[in-house]
C-alpha positions in Angstrom: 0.0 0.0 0.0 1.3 3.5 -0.8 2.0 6.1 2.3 0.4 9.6 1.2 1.5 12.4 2.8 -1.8 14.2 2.9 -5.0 13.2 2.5 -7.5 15.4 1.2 -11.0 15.0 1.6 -13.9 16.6 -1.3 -17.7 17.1 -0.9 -18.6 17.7 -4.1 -21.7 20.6 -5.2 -22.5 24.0 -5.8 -20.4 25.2 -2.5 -17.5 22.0 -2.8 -16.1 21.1 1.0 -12.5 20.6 0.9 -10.2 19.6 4.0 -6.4 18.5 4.1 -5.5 15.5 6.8 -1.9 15.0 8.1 -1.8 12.1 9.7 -5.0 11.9 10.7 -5.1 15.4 11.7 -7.1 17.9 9.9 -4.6 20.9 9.1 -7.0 22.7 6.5 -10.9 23.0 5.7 -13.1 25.3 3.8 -15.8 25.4 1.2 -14.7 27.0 -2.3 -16.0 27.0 -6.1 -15.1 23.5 -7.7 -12.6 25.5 -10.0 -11.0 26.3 -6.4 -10.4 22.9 -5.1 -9.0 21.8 -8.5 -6.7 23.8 -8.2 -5.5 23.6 -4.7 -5.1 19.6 -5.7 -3.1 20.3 -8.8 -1.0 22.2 -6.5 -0.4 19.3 -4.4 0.5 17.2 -7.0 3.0 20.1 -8.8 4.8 19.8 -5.5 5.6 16.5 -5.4 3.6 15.7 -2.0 2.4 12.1 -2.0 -1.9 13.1 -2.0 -4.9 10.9 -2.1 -8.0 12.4 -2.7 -11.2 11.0 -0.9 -14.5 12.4 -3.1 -18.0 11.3 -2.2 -19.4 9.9 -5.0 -23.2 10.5 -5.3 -23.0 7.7 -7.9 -22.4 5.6 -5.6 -26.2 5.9 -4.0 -28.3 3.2 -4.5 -31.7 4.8 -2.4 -33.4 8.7 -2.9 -36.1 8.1 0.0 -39.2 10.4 -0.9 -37.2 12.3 -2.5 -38.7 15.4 -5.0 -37.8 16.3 -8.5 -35.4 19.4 -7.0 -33.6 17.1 -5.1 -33.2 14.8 -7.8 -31.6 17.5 -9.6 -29.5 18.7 -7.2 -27.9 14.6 -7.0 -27.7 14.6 -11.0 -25.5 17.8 -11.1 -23.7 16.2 -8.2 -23.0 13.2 -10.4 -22.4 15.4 -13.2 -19.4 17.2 -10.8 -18.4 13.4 -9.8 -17.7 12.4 -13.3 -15.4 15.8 -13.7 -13.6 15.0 -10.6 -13.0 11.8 -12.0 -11.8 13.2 -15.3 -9.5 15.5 -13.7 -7.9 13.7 -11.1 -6.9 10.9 -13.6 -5.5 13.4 -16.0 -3.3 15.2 -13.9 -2.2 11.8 -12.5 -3.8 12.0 -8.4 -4.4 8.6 -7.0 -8.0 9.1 -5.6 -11.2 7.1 -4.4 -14.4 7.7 -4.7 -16.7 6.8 -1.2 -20.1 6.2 -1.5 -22.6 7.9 0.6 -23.6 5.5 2.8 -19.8 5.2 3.9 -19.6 8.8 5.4 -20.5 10.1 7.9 -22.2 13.3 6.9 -25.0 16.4 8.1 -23.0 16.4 11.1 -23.8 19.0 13.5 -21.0 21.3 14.1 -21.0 21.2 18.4 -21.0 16.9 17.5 -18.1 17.6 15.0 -15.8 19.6 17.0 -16.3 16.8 20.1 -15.3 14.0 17.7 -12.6 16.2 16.0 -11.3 18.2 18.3 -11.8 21.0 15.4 -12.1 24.8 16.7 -12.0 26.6 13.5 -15.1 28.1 11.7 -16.8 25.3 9.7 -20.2 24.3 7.5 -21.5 21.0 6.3 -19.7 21.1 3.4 -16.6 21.3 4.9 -17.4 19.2 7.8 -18.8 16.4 5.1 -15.3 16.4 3.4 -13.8 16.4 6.4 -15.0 13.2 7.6 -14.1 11.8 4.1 -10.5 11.4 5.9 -10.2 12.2 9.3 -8.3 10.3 11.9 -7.4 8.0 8.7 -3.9 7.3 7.8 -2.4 6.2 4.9 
């Protein structure tokens, strides 16, 4: 198995959720345009830094509950943005997995994230969502 030096974890959408783990350790989370995140990633990988890249993969969902014809939507243009991460990080040459749903922990308040994460910094369930893509994981 390869050793990454960072692992970055994406919660792909309109507002993308991006965080950086060390070791385990969250060093880095936001929410940024998906242009923004691609290009924080290529500049992992134009440094040289070994980088995985954890992306939840609404592609991956096999149920949609009751859900309506917006929300339906909204998970086809996620899709859509899963298929260009995809793309993107196999062009540029990024090892990368895609997790399915039902694997992540996710809508996580953020009093019940900063308990489990020991997190202080200012976050939103985008960010938290990618962050627990790859916390307390190491690789």
């Amino acid at each position: 198995m390869k050793n990454y030096n960072y692992l970055i974890g994406i919660d792909p959408g309109t507002t993308t959720g991006f965080t950086v783990c060390e070791n385990g350790k969250i060093i880095s989370m936001s929410s940024c345009k998906i242009h923004q995140a691609m290009e924080w990633v290529k500049g992992f990988k134009e440094s040289h830094v070994p980088v995985l890249v954890r992306i939840e993969d609404a592609r991956l969902r096999t149920w949609f509950g009751k859900a309506g014809p917006e929300r339906m939507q909204g998970v086809g243009s996620i899709k859509r943005d899963c298929y260009i991460w995809e793309h993107f990080l196999t062009d540029i040459g990024v090892d990368h997995e895609f997790v399915a749903p039902k694997n992540s922990v996710t809508k996580m308040s953020a009093e019940v994230f900063k308990r489990i994460t020991g997190y202080v910094g200012k976050t939103n369930e985008h960010a938290r969502d990618s962050a627990m893509l790859v916390f307390g994981l190491k690789r």
